[in-house]
Short mmCIF file of the C-alpha atoms (twelve columns), coordinates in Angstrom:
data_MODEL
# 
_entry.id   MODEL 
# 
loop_
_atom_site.group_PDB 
_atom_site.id 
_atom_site.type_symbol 
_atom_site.label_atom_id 
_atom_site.label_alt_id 
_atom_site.label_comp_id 
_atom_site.label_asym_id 
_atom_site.label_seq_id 
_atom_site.Cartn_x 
_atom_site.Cartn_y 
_atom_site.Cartn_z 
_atom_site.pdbx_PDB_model_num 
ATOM 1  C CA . UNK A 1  -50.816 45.019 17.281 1 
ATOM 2  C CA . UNK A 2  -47.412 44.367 15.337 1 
ATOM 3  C CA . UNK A 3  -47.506 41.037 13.690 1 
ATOM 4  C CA . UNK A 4  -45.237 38.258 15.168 1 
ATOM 5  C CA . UNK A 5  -42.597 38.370 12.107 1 
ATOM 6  C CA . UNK A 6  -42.264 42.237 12.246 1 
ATOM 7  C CA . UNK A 7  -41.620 41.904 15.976 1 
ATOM 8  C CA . UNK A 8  -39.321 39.216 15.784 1 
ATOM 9  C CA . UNK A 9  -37.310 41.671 13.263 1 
ATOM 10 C CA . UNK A 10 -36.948 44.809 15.314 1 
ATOM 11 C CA . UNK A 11 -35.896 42.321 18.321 1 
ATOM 12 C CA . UNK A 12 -32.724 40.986 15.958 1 
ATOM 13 C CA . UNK A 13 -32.336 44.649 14.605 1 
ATOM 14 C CA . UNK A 14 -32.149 45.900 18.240 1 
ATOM 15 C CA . UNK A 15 -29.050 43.278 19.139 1 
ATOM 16 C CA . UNK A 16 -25.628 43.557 18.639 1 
ATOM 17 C CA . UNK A 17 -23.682 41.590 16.290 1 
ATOM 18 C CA . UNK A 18 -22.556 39.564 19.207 1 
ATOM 19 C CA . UNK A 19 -25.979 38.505 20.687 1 
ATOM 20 C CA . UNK A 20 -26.307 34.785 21.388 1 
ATOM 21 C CA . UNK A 21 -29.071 32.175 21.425 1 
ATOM 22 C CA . UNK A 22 -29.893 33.046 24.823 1 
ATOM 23 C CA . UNK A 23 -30.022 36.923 24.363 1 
ATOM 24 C CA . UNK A 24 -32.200 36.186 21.456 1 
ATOM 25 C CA . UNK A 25 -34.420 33.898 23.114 1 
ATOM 26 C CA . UNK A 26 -34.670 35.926 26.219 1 
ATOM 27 C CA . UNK A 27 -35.390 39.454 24.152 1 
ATOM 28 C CA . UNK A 28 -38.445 37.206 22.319 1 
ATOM 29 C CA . UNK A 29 -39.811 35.829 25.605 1 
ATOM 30 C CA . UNK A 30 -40.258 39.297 27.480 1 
ATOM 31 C CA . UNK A 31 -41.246 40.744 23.861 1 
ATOM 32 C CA . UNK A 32 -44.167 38.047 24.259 1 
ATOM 33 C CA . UNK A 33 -45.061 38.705 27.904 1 
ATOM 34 C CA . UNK A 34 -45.218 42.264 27.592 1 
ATOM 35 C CA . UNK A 35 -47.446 42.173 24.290 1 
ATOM 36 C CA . UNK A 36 -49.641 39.832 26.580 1 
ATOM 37 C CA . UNK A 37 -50.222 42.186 29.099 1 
ATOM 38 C CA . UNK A 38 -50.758 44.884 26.911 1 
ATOM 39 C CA . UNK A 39 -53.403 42.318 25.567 1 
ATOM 40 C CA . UNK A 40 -55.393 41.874 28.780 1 
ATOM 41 C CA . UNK A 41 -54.930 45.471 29.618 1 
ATOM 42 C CA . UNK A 42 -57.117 46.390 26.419 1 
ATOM 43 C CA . UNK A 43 -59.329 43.560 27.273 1 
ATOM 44 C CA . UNK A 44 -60.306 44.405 31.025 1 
ATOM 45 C CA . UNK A 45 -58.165 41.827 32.348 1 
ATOM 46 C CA . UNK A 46 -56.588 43.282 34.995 1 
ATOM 47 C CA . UNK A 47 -56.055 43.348 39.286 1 
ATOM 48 C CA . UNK A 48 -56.611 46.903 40.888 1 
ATOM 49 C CA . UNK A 49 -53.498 47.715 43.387 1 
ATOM 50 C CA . UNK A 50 -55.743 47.781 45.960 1 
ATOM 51 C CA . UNK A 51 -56.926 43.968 45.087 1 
ATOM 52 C CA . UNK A 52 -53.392 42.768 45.300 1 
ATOM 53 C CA . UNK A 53 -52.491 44.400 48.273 1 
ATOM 54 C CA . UNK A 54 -55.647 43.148 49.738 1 
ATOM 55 C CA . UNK A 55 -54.881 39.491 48.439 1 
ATOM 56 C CA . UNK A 56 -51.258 39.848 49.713 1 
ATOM 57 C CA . UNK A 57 -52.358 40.643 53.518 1 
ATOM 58 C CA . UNK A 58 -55.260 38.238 53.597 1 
ATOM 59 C CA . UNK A 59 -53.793 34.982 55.706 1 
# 
């Protein structure tokens, strides 16, 4: 896994000059989420298709 400060720099290398706060802030939060679900992914943490579809029909 990348550490947090060498992630943070290849988001801000990967913007253009004329980024703001927000597109910052918005590249760093679905940086985070999708590290996280790679995260549970190695660790077993996860809901078959066939489990949500299930879920999703049940009343």
């Amino acid at each position: 896994m990348i550490a947090v400060k060498e992630s943070v720099k290849q988001v801000l290398e990967s913007l253009s000059d004329q980024c703001t706060w927000d597109d910052l802030m918005y590249e760093l939060y679905v940086r985070q989420k999708i590290d996280r679900g790679l995260e549970d992914v190695r660790n077993g943490r996860v809901v078959s298709h066939e489990d949500v579809c299930r879920a999703m029909t049940t009343p």
